[in-house]
C-alpha positions as CSV (number, residue, x, y, z in Angstrom):
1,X,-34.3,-27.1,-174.8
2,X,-32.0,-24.1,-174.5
3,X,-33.2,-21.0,-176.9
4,X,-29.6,-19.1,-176.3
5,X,-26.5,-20.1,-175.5
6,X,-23.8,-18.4,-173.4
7,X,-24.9,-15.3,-171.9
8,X,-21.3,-13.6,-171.4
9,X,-17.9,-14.5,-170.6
10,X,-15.5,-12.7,-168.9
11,X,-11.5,-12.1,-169.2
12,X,-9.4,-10.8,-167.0
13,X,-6.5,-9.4,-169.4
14,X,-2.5,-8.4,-167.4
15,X,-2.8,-5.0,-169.2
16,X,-6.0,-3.3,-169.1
17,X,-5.1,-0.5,-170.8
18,X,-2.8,-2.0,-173.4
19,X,-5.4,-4.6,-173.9
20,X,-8.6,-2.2,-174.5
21,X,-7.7,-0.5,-177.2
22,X,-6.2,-4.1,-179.0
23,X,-10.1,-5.6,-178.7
24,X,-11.5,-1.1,-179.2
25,X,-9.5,-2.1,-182.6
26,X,-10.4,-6.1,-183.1
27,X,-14.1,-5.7,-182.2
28,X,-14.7,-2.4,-183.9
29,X,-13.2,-3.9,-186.9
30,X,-15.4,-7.1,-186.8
31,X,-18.6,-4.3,-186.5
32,X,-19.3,-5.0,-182.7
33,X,-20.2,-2.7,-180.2
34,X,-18.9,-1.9,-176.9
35,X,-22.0,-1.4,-174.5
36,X,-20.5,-1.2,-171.1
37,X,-17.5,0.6,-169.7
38,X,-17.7,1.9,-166.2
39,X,-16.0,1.6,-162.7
40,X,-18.7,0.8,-160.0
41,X,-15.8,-0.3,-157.4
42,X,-13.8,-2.7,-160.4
43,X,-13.3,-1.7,-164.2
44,X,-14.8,-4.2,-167.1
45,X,-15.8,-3.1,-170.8
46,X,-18.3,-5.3,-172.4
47,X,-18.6,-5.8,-176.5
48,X,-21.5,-7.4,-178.2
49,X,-22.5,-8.3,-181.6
50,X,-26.0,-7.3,-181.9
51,X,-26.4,-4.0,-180.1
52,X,-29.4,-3.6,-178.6
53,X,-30.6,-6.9,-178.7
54,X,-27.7,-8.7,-177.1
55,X,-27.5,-12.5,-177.9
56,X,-24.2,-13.4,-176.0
57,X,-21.3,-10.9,-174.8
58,X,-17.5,-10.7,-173.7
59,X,-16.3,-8.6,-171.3
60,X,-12.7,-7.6,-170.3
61,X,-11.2,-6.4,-166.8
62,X,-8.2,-5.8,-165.2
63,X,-6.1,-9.0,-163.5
64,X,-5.2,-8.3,-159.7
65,X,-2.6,-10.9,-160.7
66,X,-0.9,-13.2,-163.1
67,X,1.2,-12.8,-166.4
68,X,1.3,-13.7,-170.0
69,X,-0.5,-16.9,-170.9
70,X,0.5,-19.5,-173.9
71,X,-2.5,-21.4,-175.8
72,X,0.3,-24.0,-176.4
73,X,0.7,-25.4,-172.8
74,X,-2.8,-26.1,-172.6
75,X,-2.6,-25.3,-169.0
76,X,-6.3,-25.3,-166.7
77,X,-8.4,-22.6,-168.2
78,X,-9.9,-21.8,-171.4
79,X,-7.7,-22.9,-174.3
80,X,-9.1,-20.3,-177.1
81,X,-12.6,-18.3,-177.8
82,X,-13.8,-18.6,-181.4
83,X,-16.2,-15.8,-182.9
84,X,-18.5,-16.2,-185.9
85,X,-17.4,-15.0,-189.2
86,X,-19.8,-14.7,-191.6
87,X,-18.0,-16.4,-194.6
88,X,-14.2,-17.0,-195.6
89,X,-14.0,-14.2,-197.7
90,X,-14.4,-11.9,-194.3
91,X,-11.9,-14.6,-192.3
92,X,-9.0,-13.7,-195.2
93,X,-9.9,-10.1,-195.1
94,X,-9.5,-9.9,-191.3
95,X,-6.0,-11.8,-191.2
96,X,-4.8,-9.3,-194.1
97,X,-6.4,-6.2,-193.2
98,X,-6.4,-6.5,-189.2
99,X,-4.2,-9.1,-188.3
100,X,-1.4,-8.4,-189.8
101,X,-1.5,-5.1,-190.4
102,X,-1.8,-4.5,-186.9
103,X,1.4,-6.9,-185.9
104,X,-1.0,-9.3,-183.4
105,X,0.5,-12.6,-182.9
106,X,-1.2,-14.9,-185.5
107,X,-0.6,-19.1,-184.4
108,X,-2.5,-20.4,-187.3
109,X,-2.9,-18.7,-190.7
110,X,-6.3,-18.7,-192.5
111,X,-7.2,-22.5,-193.5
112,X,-10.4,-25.3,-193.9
113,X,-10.0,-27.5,-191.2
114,X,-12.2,-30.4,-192.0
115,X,-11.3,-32.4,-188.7
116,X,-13.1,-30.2,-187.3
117,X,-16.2,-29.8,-189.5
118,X,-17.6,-29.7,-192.8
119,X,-16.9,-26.3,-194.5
120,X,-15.0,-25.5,-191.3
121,X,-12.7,-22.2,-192.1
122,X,-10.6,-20.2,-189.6
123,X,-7.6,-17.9,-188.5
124,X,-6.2,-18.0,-185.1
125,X,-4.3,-15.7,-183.4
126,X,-4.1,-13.8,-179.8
127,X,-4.1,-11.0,-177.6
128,X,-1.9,-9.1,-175.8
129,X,-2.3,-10.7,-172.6
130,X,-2.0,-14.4,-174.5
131,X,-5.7,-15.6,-174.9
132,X,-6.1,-17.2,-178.2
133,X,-9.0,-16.2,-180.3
134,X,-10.6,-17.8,-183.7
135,X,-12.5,-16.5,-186.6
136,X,-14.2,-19.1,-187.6
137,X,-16.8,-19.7,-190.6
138,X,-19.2,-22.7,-190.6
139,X,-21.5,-22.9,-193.9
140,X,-25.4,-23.6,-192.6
141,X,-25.0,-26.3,-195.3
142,X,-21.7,-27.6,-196.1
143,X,-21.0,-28.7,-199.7
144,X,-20.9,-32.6,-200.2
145,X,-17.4,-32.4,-201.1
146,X,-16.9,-30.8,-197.6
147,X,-18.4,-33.5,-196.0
148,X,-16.5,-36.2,-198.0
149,X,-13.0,-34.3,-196.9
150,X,-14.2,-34.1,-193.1
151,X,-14.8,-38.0,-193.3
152,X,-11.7,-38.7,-195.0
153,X,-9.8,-37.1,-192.3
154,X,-11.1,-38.4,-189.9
155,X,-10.8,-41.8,-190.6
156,X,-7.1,-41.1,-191.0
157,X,-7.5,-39.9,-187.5
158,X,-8.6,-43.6,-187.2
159,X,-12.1,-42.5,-186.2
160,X,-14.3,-45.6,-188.0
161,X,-17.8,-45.1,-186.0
162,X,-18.1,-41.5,-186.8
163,X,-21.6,-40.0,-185.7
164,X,-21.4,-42.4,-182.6
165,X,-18.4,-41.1,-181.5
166,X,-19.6,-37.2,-182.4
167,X,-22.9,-37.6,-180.7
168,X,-23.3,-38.6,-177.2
169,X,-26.6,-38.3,-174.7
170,X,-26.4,-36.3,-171.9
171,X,-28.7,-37.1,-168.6
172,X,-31.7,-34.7,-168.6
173,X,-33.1,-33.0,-165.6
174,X,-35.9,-36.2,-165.6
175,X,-33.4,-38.6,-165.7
176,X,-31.4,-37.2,-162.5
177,X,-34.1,-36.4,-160.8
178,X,-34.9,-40.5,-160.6
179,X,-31.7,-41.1,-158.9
């Protein structure tokens, strides 16, 4: 079983510049640090959350190519990136104090989104080269009522067999390595 999860992920923004000092701003803001920021033959500036002991961490660079994405074509390539906020209170307080305050393109406004999860809190928004981003909060322990409103919705989804449906094995390395 895996102790981590990702190790670091990597976007490649239309306006480095432009774009470096929006997530300087949004990562600063959200108490992360930037670790990395060098040229050794192409340009990337890394940010984590828990400087020195890095868990995960995102890096940006410079496109050769391309232009402004939009989240809401769902075109090939990742759809959104959501970071960890540590309750609703701070997921209100970023959409007030940074979002808006620094005119960033907000899609979704701060709301519970029990499709998703028990508990499950976020605002979405995105950058300046079009990559959506979420602030998300999930409790560790979700209230009943929470879990009552996530099952509600989504049997109007029309989702009967709920944890089968949710849960699904995946082969292991022992189970491929019979084939």
């Amino acid at each position: 079983m895996r102790f981590k999860g990702i190790c670091h992920v990597e976007f490649s923004v239309v306006n480095y510049e432009e774009s470096i000092k929006f997530y300087d701003r949004m990562f600063g803001w959200l108490g992360y640090n930037s670790f990395w920021t060098m040229n050794l033959g192409y340009c990337s500036t890394y940010y984590v959350a828990r400087y020195p002991f890095p868990h995960s961490y995102i890096g940006i660079q410079p496109a050769e190519k391309g232009t402004i994405l939009n989240s809401q074509e769902h075109s090939t390539g990742i759809h959104h990136i959501a970071l960890w906020a540590k309750n609703k209170k701070e997921v209100n307080y970023f959409h007030k104090n940074f979002l808006l305050k620094e005119n960033v393109t907000v899609t979704d406004t701060p709301a519970e989104y029990p499709i998703y999860a028990p508990g499950y809190y976020a605002v979405f928004f995105t950058d300046p080269t079009g990559i959506r981003w979420e602030l998300a909060h999930l409790p560790s322990i979700p209230m009943p009522w929470s879990i009552l409103k996530t099952m509600k919705a989504l049997k109007q989804k029309g989702k009967t067999n709920i944890t089968k449906e949710m849960i699904r094995s995946l082969p292991s390395k022992h189970d491929m390595s019979k084939t």
